[in-house]
C-alpha positions in Angstrom: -8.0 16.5 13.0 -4.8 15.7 11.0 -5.1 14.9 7.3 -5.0 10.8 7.3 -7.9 11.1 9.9 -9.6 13.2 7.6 -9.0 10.5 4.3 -9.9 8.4 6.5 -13.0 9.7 7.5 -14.0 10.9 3.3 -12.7 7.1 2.7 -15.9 5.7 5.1 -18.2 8.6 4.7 -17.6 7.6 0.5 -18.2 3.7 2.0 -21.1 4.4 4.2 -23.6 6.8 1.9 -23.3 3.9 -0.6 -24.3 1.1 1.8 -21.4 -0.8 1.2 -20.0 -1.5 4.1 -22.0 -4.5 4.4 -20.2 -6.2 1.6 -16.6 -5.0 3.2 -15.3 -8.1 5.3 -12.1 -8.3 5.9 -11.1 -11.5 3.0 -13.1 -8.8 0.1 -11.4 -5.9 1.7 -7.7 -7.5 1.5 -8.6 -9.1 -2.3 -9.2 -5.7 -2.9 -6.1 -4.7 -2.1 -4.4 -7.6 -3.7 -6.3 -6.8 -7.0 -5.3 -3.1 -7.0 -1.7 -4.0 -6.3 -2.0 -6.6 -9.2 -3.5 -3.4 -11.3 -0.3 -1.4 -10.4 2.0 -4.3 -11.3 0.2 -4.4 -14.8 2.2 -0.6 -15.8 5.1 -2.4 -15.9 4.8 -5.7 -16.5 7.0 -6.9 -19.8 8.5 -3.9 -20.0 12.5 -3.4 -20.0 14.1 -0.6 -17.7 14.4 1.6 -20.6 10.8 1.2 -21.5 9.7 1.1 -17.6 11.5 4.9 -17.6 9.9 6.8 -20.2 6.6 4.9 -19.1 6.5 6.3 -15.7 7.3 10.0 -17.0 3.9 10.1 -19.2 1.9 8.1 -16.8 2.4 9.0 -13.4 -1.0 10.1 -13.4 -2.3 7.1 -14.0 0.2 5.5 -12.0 -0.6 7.3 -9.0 -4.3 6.6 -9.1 -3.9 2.9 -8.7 -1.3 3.6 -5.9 -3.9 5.4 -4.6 -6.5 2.6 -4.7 -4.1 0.4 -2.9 -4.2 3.0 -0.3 -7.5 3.6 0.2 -8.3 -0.6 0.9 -5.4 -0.3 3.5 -6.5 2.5 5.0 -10.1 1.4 5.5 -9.1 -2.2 6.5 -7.0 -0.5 8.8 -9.6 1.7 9.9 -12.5 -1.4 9.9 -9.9 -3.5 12.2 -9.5 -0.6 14.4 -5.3 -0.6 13.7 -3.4 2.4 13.5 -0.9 1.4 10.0 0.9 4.3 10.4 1.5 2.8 13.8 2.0 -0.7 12.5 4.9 0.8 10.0 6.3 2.2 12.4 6.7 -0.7 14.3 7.5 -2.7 11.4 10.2 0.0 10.2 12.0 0.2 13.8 11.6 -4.2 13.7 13.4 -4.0 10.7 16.2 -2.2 11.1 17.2 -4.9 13.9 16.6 -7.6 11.1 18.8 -5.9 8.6 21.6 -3.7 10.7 23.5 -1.5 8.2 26.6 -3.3 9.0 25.3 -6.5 7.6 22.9 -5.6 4.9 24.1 -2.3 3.0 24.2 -2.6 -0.7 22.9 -6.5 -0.2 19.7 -8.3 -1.3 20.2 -10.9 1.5 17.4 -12.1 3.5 17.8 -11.5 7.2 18.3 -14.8 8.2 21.6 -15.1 5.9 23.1 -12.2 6.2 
C-alpha cells in the first residue's frame, strides 16, 4: 500500500470510529473544504508582501496545518466519490498545458482564451 492509500485509509478509519460519515454528503464535505481554504486565506489576508514574508517564516506550522485540512476534505471527497485526484490532476495538469502552451503563455497572466 503506497502512502496516499494509507492517509487515505487513517483519513476514513479517523471518519468511521466517530460515526461521522453519516453527516459527510458531498455539499458538507466540499463547504468543508471551502471553509478550510477560507482559514488558510485568513494568514494572509491584509498583509503587504513584506509582512506576508516574515509571516510565513514563524508560522509555517501553523500554515501547514490548515493546508493540511484542505487536504484531508479533498482526499476523503475524493475517496467518498470513488475518484482517484491524483488521477484527476494529472489529467487536469497534462489538459492544461494544451490550454496554456509555453509559447503563448510564459511569463503571462493571460487567460487561455486570450492568449
Amino acid at each position: 500500500m503506497n502512502k496516499v492509500n494509507e492517509i487515505i485509509k487513517r483519513i476514513t478509519n479517523f471518519r468511521d470510529v466517530r460515526d461521522w460519515k453519516k453527516f459527510h454528503n458531498p455539499k458538507d464535505v466540499s463547504l468543508s473544504l471551502v471553509l478550510e481554504a477560507g482559514e488558510v486565506m485568513e494568514h494572509f489576508q491584509w498583509k503587504d508582501k513584506e509582512e506576508i514574508e516574515k509571516y510565513i517564516k514563524t508560522n509555517k506550522e501553523e500554515i501547514g496545518e490548515e493546508l493540511a485540512d484542505v487536504l484531508y476534505w479533498i482526499l476523503l471527497m475524493g475517496h467518498d466519490l470513488d475518484i482517484d485526484v491524483f488521477d484527476a490532476l494529472d489529467k487536469k495538469i497534462k489538459k492544461n498545458e494544451e490550454k496554456y502552451p509555453v509559447e503563448k503563455a510564459k511569463g503571462k497572466h493571460t487567460k487561455y482564451d486570450k492568449l
